[in-house]
Each structure stands twice: as structure tokens, then as C-alpha cells.
C-alpha positions as CSV (number, residue, x, y, z in Angstrom):
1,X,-92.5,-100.5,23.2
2,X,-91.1,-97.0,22.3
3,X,-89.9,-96.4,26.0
4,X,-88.5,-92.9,24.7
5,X,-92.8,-91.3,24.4
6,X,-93.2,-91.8,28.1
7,X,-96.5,-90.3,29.2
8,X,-97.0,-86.6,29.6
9,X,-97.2,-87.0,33.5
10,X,-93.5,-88.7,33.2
11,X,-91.7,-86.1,31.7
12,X,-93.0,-83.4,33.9
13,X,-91.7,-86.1,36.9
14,X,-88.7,-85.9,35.2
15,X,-88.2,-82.4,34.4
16,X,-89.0,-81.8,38.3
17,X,-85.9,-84.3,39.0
18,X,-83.3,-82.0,36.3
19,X,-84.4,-79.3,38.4
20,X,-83.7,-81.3,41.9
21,X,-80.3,-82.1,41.1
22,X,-79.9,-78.7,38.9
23,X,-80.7,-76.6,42.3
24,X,-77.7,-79.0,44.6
25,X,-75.2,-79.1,42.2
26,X,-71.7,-78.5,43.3
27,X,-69.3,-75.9,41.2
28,X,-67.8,-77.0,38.1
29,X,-65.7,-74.1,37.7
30,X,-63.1,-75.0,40.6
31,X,-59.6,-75.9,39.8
32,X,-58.0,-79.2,40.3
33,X,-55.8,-78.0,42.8
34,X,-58.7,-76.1,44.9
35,X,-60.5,-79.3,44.5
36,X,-58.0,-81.3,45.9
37,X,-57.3,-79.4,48.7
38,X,-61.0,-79.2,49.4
39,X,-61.1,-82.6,50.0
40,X,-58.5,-82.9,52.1
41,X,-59.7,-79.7,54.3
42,X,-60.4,-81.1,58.3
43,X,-64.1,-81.9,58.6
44,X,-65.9,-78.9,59.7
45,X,-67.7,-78.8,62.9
46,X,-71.3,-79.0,62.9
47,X,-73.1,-77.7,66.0
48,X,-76.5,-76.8,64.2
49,X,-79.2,-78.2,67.2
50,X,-79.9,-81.0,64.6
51,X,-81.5,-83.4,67.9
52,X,-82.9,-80.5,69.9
53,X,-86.4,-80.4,70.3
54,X,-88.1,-77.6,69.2
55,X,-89.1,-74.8,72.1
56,X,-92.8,-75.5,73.3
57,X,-95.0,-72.1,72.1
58,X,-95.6,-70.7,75.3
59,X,-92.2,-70.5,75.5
60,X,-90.6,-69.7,72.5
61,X,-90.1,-65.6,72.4
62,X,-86.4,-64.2,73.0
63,X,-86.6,-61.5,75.2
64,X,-83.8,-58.9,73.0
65,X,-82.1,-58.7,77.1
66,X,-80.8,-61.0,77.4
67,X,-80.0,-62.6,73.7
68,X,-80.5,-60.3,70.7
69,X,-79.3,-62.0,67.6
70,X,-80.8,-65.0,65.8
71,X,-78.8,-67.0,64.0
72,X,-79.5,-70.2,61.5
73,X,-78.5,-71.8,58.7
74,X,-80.3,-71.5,55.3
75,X,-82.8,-74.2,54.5
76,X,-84.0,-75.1,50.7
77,X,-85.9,-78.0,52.2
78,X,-89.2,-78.1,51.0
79,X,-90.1,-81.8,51.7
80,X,-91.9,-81.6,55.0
81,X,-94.9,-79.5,53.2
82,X,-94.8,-82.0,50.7
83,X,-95.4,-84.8,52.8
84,X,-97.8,-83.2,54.9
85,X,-99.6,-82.5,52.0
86,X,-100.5,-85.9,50.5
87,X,-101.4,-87.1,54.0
88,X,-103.7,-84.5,54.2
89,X,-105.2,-85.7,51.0
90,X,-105.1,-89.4,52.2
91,X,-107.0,-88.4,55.1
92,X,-104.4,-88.3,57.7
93,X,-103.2,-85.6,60.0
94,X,-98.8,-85.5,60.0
95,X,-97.3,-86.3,63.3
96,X,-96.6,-82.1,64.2
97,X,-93.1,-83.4,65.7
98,X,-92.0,-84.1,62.0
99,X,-93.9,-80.5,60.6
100,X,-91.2,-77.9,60.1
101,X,-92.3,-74.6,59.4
102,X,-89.4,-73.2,57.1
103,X,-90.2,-76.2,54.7
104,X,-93.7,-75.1,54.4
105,X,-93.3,-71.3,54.0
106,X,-90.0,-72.0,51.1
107,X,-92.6,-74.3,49.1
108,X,-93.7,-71.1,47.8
109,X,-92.6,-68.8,45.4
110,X,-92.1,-65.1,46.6
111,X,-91.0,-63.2,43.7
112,X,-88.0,-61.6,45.4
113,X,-86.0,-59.3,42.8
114,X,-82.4,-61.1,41.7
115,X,-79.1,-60.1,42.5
116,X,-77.3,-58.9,39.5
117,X,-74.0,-60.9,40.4
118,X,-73.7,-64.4,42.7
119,X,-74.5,-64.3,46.6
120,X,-78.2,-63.1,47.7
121,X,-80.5,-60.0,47.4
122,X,-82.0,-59.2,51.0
123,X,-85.4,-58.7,50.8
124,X,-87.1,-57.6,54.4
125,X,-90.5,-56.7,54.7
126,X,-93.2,-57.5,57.2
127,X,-96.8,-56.1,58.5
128,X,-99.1,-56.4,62.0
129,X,-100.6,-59.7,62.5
130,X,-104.2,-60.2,61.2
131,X,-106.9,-58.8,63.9
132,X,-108.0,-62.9,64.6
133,X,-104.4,-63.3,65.3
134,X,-104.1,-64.4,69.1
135,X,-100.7,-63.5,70.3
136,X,-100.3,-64.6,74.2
137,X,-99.6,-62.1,76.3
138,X,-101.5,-59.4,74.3
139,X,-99.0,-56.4,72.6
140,X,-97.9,-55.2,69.4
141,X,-96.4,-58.2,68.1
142,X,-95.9,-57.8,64.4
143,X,-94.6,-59.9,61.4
144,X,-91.3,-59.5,59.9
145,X,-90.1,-61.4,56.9
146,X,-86.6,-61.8,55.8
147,X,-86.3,-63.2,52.0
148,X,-82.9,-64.1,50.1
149,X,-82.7,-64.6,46.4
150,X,-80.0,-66.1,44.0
151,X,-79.3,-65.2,40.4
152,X,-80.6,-67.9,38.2
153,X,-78.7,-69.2,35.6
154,X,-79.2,-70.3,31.4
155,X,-79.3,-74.1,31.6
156,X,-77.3,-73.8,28.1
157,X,-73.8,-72.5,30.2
158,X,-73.9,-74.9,33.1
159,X,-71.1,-77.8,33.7
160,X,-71.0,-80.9,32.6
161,X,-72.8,-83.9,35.5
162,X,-71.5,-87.0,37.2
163,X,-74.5,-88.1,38.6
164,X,-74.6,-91.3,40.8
165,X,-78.2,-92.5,41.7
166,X,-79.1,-94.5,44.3
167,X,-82.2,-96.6,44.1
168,X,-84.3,-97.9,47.2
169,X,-85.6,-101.3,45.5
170,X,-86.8,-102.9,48.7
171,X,-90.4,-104.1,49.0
172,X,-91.8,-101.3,50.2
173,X,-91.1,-99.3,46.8
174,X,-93.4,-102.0,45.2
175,X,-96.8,-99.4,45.6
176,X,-97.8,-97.3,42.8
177,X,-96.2,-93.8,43.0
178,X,-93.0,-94.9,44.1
179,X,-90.7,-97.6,41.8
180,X,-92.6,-96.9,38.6
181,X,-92.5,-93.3,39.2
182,X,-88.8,-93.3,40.2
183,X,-88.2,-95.5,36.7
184,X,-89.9,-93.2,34.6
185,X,-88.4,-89.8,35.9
186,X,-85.1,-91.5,35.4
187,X,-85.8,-92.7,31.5
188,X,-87.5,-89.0,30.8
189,X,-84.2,-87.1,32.5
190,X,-81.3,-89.3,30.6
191,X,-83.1,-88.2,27.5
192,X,-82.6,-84.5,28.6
193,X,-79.2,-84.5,29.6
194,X,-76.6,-83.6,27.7
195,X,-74.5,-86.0,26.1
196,X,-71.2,-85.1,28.0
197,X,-73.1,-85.5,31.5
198,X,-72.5,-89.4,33.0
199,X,-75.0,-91.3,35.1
200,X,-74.3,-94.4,37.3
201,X,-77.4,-95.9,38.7
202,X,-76.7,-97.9,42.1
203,X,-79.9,-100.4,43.6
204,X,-80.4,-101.4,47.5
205,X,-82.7,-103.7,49.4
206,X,-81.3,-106.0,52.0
207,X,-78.1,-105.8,50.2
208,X,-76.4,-103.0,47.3
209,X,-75.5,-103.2,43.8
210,X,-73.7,-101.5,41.1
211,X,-76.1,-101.8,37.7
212,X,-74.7,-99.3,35.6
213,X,-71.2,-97.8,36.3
214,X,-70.8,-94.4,35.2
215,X,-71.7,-93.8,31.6
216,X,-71.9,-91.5,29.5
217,X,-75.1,-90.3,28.2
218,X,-74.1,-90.8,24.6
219,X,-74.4,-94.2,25.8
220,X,-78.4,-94.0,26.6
221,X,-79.4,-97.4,25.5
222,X,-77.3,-98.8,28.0
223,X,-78.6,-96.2,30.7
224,X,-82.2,-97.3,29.8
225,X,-81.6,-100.6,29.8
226,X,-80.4,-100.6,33.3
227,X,-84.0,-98.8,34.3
228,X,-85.9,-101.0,33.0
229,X,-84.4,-104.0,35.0
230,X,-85.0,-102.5,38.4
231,X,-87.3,-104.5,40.6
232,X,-88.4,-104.0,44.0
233,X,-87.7,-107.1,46.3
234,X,-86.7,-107.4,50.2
235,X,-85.5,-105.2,53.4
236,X,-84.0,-101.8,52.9
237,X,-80.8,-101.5,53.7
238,X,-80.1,-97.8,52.8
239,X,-76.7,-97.3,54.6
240,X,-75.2,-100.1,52.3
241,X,-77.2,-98.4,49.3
242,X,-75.3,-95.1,50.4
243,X,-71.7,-96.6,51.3
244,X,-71.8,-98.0,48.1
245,X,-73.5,-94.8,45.9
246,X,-70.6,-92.9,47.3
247,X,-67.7,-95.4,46.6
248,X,-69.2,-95.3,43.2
249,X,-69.7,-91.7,42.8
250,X,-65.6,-91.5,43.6
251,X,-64.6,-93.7,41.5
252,X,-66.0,-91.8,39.0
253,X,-65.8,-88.6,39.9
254,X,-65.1,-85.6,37.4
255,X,-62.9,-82.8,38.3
256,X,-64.8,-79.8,37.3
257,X,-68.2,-81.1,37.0
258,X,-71.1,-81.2,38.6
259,X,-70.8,-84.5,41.0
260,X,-73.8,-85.7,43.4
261,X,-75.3,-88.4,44.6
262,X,-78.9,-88.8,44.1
263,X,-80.8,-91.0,47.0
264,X,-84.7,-92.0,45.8
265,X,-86.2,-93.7,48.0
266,X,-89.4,-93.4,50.6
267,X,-86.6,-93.6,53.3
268,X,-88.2,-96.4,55.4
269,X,-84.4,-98.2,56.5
270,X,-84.7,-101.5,58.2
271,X,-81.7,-103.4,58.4
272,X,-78.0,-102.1,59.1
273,X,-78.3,-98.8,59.9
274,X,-81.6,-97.7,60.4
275,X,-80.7,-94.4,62.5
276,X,-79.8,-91.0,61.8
277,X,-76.2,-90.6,63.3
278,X,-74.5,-93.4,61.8
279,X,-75.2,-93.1,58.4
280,X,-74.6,-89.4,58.9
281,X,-71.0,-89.7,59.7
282,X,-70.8,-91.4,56.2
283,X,-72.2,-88.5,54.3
284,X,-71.0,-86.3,56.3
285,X,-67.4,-87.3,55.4
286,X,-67.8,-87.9,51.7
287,X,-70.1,-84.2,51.1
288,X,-66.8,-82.4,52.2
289,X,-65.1,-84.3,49.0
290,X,-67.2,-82.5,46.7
291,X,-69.7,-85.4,46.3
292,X,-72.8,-84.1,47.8
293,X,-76.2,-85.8,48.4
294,X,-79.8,-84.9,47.1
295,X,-83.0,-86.5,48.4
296,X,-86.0,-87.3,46.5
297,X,-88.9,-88.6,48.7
298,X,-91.9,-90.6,47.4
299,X,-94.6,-92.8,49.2
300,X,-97.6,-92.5,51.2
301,X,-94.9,-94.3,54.4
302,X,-92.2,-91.9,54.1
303,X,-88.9,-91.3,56.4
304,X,-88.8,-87.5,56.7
305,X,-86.8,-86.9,59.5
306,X,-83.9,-89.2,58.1
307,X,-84.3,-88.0,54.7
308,X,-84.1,-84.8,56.1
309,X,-81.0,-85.4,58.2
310,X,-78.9,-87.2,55.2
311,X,-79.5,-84.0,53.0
312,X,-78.7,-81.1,55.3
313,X,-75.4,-83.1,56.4
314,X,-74.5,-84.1,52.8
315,X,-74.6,-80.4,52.3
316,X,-77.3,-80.6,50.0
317,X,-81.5,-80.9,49.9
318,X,-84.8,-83.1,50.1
319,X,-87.7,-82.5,47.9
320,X,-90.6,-85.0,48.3
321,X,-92.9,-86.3,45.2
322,X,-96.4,-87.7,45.3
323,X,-98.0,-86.9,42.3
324,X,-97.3,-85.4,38.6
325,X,-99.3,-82.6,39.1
326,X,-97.1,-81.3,42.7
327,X,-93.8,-82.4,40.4
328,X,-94.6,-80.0,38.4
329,X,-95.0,-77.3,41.3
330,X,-92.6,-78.3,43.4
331,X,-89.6,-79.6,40.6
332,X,-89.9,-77.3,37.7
333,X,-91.5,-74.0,38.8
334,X,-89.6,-73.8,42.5
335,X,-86.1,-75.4,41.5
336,X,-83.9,-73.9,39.0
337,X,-82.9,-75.7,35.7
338,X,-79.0,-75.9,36.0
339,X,-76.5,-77.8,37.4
340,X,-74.7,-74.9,39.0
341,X,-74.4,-73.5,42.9
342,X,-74.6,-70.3,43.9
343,X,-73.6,-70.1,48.1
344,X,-71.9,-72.6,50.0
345,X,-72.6,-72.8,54.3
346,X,-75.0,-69.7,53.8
347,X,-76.0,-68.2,57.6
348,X,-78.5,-65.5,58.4
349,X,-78.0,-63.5,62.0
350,X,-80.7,-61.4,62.4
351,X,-79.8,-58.5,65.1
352,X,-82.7,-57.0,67.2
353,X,-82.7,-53.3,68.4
354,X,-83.2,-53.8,72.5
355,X,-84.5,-50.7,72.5
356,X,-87.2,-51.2,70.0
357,X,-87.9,-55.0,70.2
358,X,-88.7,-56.7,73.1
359,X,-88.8,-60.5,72.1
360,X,-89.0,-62.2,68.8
361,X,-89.6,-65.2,67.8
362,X,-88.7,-67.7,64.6
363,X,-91.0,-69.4,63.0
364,X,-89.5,-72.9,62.1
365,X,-86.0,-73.4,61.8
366,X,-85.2,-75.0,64.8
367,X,-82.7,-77.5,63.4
368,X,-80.8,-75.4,61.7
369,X,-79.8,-72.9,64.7
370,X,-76.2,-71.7,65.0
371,X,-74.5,-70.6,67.8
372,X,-73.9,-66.5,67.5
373,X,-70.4,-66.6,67.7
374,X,-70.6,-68.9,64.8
375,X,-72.0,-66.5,62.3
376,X,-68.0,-66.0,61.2
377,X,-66.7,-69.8,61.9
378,X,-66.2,-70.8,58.4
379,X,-65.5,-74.4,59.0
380,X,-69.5,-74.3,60.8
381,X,-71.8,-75.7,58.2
382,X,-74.1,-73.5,56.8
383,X,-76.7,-74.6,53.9
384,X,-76.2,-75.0,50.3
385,X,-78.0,-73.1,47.3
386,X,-78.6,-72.7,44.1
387,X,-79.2,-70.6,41.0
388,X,-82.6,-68.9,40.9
389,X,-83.8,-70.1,45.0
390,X,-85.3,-68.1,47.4
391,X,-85.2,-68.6,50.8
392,X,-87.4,-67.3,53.7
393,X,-87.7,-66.9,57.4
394,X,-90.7,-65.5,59.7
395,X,-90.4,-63.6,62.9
396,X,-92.7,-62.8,65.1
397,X,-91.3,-59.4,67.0
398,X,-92.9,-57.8,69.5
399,X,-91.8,-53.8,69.4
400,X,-92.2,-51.9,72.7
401,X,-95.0,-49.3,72.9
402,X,-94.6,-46.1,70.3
403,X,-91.8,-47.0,69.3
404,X,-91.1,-44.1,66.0
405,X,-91.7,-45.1,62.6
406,X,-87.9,-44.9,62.0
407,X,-86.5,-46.2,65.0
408,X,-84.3,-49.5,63.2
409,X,-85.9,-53.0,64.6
410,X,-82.9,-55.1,63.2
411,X,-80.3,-55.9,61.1
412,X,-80.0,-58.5,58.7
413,X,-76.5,-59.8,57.8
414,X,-76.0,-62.7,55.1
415,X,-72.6,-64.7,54.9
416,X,-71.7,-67.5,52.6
417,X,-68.5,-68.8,50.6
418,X,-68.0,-68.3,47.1
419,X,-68.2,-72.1,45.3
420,X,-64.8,-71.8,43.3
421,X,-62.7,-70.8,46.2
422,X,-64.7,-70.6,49.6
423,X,-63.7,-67.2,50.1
424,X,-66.1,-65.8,52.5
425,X,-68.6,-62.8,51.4
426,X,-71.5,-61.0,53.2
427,X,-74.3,-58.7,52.5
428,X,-76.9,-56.6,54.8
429,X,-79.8,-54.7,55.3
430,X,-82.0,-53.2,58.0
431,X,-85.6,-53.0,58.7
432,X,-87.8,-49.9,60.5
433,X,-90.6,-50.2,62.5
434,X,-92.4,-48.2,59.5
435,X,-92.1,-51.3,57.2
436,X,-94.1,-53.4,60.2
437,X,-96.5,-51.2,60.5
438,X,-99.0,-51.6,58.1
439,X,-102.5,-53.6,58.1
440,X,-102.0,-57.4,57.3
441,X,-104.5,-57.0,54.5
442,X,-102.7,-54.5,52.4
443,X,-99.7,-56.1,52.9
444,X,-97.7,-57.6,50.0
445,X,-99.8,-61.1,48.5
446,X,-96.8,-63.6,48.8
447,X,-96.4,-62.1,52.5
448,X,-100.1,-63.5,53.6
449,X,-99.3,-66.3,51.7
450,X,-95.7,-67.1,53.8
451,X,-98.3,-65.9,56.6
452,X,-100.6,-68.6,56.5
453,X,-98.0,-71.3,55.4
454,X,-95.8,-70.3,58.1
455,X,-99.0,-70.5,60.6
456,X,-100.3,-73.7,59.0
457,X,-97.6,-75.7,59.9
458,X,-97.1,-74.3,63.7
459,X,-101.0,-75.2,64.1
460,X,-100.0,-79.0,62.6
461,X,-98.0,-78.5,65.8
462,X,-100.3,-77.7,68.2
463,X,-100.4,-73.8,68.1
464,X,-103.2,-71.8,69.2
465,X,-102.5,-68.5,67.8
466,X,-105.1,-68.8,64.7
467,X,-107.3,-71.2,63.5
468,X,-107.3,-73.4,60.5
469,X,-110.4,-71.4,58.7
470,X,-108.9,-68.3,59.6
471,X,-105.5,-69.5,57.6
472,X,-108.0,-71.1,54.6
473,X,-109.4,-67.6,54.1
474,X,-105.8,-66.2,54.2
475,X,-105.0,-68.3,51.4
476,X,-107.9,-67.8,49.7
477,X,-107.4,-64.1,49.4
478,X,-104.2,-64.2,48.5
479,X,-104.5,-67.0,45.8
480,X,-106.8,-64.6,43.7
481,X,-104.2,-61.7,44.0
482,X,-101.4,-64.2,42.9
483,X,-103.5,-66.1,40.5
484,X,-101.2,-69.3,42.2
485,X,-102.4,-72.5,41.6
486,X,-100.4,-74.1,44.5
487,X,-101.7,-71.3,46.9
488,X,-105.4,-72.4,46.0
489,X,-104.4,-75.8,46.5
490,X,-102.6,-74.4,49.8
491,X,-105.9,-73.0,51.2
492,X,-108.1,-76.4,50.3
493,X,-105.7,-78.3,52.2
494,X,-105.9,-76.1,55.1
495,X,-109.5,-77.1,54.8
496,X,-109.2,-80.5,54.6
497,X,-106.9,-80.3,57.8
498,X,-109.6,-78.3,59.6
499,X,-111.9,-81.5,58.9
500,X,-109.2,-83.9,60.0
501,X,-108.5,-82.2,63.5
């Protein structure tokens, strides 16, 4: 068999995972000594609401009294839509306490202009709600949407990769779409990478393994050998898959290069470990030595919420894969193509005018919160991105009666730390109650389309301010504007939800 003409749908799969760890990628272009003394910086503080519940609906608007600024971290998460998305297709409604809004809304592309250097372009824009839109209490309640954008980069200039992946092998990895799809991304993507970049490939079920140390890619046949001989077999053990991904991730780790840890695996743990917190400490510590941690989900039983946790900690992101065709999508359309970073612990605070805005509220996000005062806490964690993302957040504001076309709603501030030296930078613009004001049909395409992903997932929850044919229709009307394949395909599984329900 000529293993290297792999199916068409296996190098898409695998061009979607160069783009995964292309868009998590640490900074090559630190120095030795900066590196060093990055890793031996004190752990930063986390006090993101990672374990807080989100607010029920009735009760979730700010009044601008009593606490006007919002404050989160930046989320390139887009796993949870994923995830909904094939159970949607299998016939299955997701559990709405694992549906996070922000992941839905960011698996779409908005078209937000670049910045011409590194950090973001703020892009705020908004509209009043749709007319079937049922806001409780009744008032001008209007949609604001704040946008972010990063430079993208020529895959030809980026840093050399130490990649380390780690490879869930347990039994439940035996289904189709999981351990043969893992095996092929991985023989499609060593044939793309350059042959400077090194790969080490560890394997976990009840126990871990090293299969291949790190290697260089000039050294493929080795590399593919090692892919071929994974088999699924046992528990999963993933906090031993981890502990021993990272030992081998330092031991070969590459000053000024690109070094990550790679977790695939449908995240289903069941020996050790098999909670959040524990395992977290482990990333946790290792991400601030420059080794951070990517997620790539797959299976129809699928651990989200730890998936989810392990990334955001491990200062990187979680992607979930189901099927060539949302690879595609998802991996190469969504996620840039280099191995590069653009913001380190990026936070949005989002000021409201009192006098203006009565209450807001954010749509998703609810793990990612930061304390106000922490806006300018460097050691607070923010979130990681790269070249070429875009990141979003929805608000629903609720503006006091004639309020003047120029009165200011709110102020937008950006902060993040430059890769090569954390030194801290920040950007900012405002918003009028002119740019709210317009119908929600002639507002911008990718708007309605953040609109009904946004409001998708909060009805997945248990909202009640719109209806799952009212979203379809949404979609639908903005998926001919767009001419966006994965807005159609947005809009028919709206449908298909509104048949599940």
C-alpha cells in the first residue's frame, strides 16, 4: 500500500489539523533568555468563573447602576457548535448545560477588516432585535456586536514546530470517525510539514507510552511507521497520556520554535484522573513553560466540558471533528495556516454609558468572566490567539428611552501581551446609539448570522426569547447574502433541532 495517496477526505482532515495547531502556536521569535525567564515567571492567578454556573435568563441583564463594565477573556473555542452539531444530525438534542454560546457564534466567519500590524482591529457594530424577538420586560433592547481580528500570516515565514501528540488509544476510540480518522490526519499532516519541524507521537489507554520520540520530519518513514501501529485497546487514562505528552514535549523542547502539545482524543477519561481540577493543575503548570496544549475532539460520546477546560488552562484551544466535510469548514477555512501567535491573555472590558444603557447582557461567555479590576492584572489569564482569527461577543443592551443618535452607549477596550516579550498593549473604540439603531433586516449578513448562532445556542438552553423557525429563517436569509455553505448548513440544523425538541 502507498500510504502517502491517502484519500481526498484525509488530507482535507489533515489540512484542518496544520491549521489547529497553526492557529495555538506559541512565538518562535523569543529569545533564550526571555524564554527562560518565562518559565520560571510565578504561576499567574486564574480567577476566570471556570465552575460558576451560568446566570438563569430571567436573570441575566446588568443593570449599568450598579456594575457598568463587562469584562471576559477571549475565547477561539469553537468545539461546543461542533459537537452540538453532529448530535443534532444523530438525532439527539446536546445537554444545554454543555452549549456555550461564544463557541457557536466564533464558528463563523465575519469578515472583519485586518490590522495592518500585530494585536486586533475593533470592529463594533450592532442593530434592533428582529420584530419576533421576545425580550422580557418589553423596551428597546438592541444588539450590539463587538468583533476582533488578527493579521494573518504567509505560512512560508513561520517558525520551525516541536509538536508532541498525544493519542487516546483506549477502546472507546475503536468507532469509525475517531482512531482511523486521527491516523490518517496524522500521516496527511507529517507529509506537509516542513522538514525542520519535529513530531513525537505519545499513546494512552489504561496506561501511557512513548512510540516515537521527537523526530525530525526528514525522518517521515519512521514518523509513519509509528501511525500505522496505533491500536485502540482498554481504559483511558488521559491524565497519564498528558503527564507523559508533557514530560516528552520538554525533553524535547526547541528554543525558538513553535512547541505544543497536541491531545486527540474523544475525551471520555476513566481511570486516574477523570475530573477537571486535577489534571488542570498539570497543564496549567507546564502551559506557563511555553509548552501549550491544543484539543482536537472526535466521537459521537465526547467529553466537552473537560476538553474544554484542559485547553483554556493550557493557554490554548479545542476544535471538535466529525466529519471531512465540517474539517474542511471548521480546520482550513476558520483557522489560520501558520504556526505563529499573535496575542497572549487577550481581555475585552466593555464599558456601558449609565446614562444611555440601562442593562446589558452577554451572550455566552460565562466561563471566561474576569473580575473588572483585572482588566490590567497581567499575571490574570486571558486567552490565546492566532494569526488571521476573529473573535466575537453579543450583547444584548437595553438603551433608555430617546436616547440621541450620538449619545456614546460604550466603550470597548482590548488588552493583550505581545508574544516575544509580554509587554502589555491595548486598543479601543466606542459605539453610538446611531450604529444600534437600524432594522435587523438591513443589518450587515454576518451580523444575522452571529444573530441566530448566538440565539441558537441560548434556545439549546432553554431560552424563550425566539423560536427555532424564527432562527432557521434567519439563517436562511443570510446564507443567500453570504453565499456560506456552513450558514446553510447552520439553518438546516436549526431545523432539525426544532424537530428534536
Amino acid at each position: 500500500m502507498d500510504r502517502f495517496r491517502r484519500p481526498s477526505r484525509v488530507a482535507v482532515l489533515v489540512v484542518a489539523l496544520s491549521a489547529v495547531l497553526a492557529g495555538s502556536a506559541c512565538t518562535a521569535h523569543r529569545s533564550a533568555s526571555d524564554s527562560a525567564a518565562h518559565r520560571e515567571a510565578p504561576t499567574q492567578p486564574d480567577r476566570r468563573t471556570e465552575e460558576s454556573p451560568p446566570l438563569p435568563f430571567t436573570d441575566g441583564e446588568i443593570r449599568t447602576d450598579e456594575d457598568p463594565q463587562s469584562t471576559f477573556g477571549v475565547d477561539v473555542d469553537t468545539a461546543s457548535y461542533g459537537y452540538a452539531r453532529r448530535l443534532i444530525n444523530d438525532g439527539r438534542l446536546p445537554d444545554g448545560e454543555n452549549v456555550r454560546a461564544e463557541e457557536f457564534v466564533n464558528a463563523f466567519d465575519q469578515d472583519y477588516p485586518e490590522p495592518a500590524g500585530d494585536g486586533f482591529a475593533i470592529h463594533v457594530d450592532g442593530a434592533r432585535l428582529p420584530e419576533e424577538h421576545r425580550s422580557e420586560p418589553a423596551g428597546d433592547v438592541r444588539l450590539l456586536r463587538v468583533g476582533l481580528q488578527t493579521r494573518g500570516e504567509d505560512a512560508a515565514t513561520r517558525p520551525d514546530a516541536a509538536l508532541t501528540f498525544v493519542v487516546d488509544v483506549s477502546g472507546s476510540m475503536g468507532g469509525p470517525g475517531r482512531l482511523d480518522l486521527v491516523q490518517d490526519a496524522l500521516h496527511t499532516l507529517v507529509d506537509q510539514l516542513r522538514d525542520t519541524d519535529s513530531v513525537a507521537i505519545v499513546v494512552f489507554h489504561k496506561k501511557a507510552r512513548t512510540i516515537r520520540k521527537m523526530t525530525r520530519v526528514s525522518d517521515a518513514d519512521a514518523l509513519h511507521d509509528a501511525i500505522d501501529s496505533l491500536r485502540t485497546e482498554g481504559s483511558t487514562n488521559l491524565e497519564a497520556g498528558l503527564e507523559l505528552g508533557y514530560r516528552v514535549a520538554r525533553d524535547g523542547f526547541r528554543e525558538g520554535a513553535s512547541n505544543r502539545v497536541i491531545l486527540l482524543s474523544d475525551g471520555l477519561a476513566n481511570v486516574g484522573n477523570d475530573t477537571a481540577e486535577p489534571i488542570l493543575e498539570r497543564v496549567r503548570e507546564e502551559a506557563a513553560k511555553e509548552i501549550a496544549l491544543l484539543g482536537v475532539g472526535v466521537g459521537s460520546d465526547y467529553g466537552d466540558r473537560l476538553m474544554e477546560q484542559l485547553a483554556d488552562r493550557g493557554d490554548g484551544f479545542v476544535v471538535y471533528v466529525s466529519e471531512p466535510e465540517q474539517a474542511r469548514e471548521v480546520f482550513v477555512r476558520r483557522l489560520p495556516a501558520t504556526l505563529a501567535v499573535r496575542a497572549l491573555d487577550a481581555k475585552v472590558q466593555v464599558t456601558f454609558d449609565p446614562s444611555a444603557v440601562r442593562s446589558y447582557r452577554l451572550i455566552g461567555y460565562a466561563n471566561r468572566a474576569i473580575a473588572d479590576e483585572d482588566f490590567r492584572d497581567d499575571r490574570v489569564d486571558g486567552g490565546e490567539v492566532g494569526p488571521g482569527h476573529s473573535v466575537t461577543a453579543l450583547y444584548a443592551v437595553r438603551v433608555h428611552d430617546d436616547v440621541p443618535a450620538g449619545a456614546q452607549l460604550a466603550k470597548v477596550d482590548v488588552r493583550w501581551l505581545d508574544p516575544r516579550n509580554r509587554s502589555a498593549s491595548e486598543t479601543s473604540s466606542g459605539v453610538t446609539a446611531g450604529a444600534l439603531a437600524g432594522g435587523f433586516e438591513a443589518s450587515a449578513p454576518r451580523l444575522r448570522v452571529c444573530y441566530a448562532a448566538g440565539y441558537f445556542a441560548e434556545t439549546l438552553r432553554g431560552g424563550s426569547e425566539t423560536t427555532y423557525a424564527d432562527l432557521a429563517a434567519v439563517a436562511e436569509h443570510a446564507a443567500v447574502e453570504t453565499e456560506d455553505r456552513q450558514v446553510d448548513d447552520l439553518a438546516r440544523v436549526i431545523r432539525r433541532a426544532a424537530n428534536l425538541d
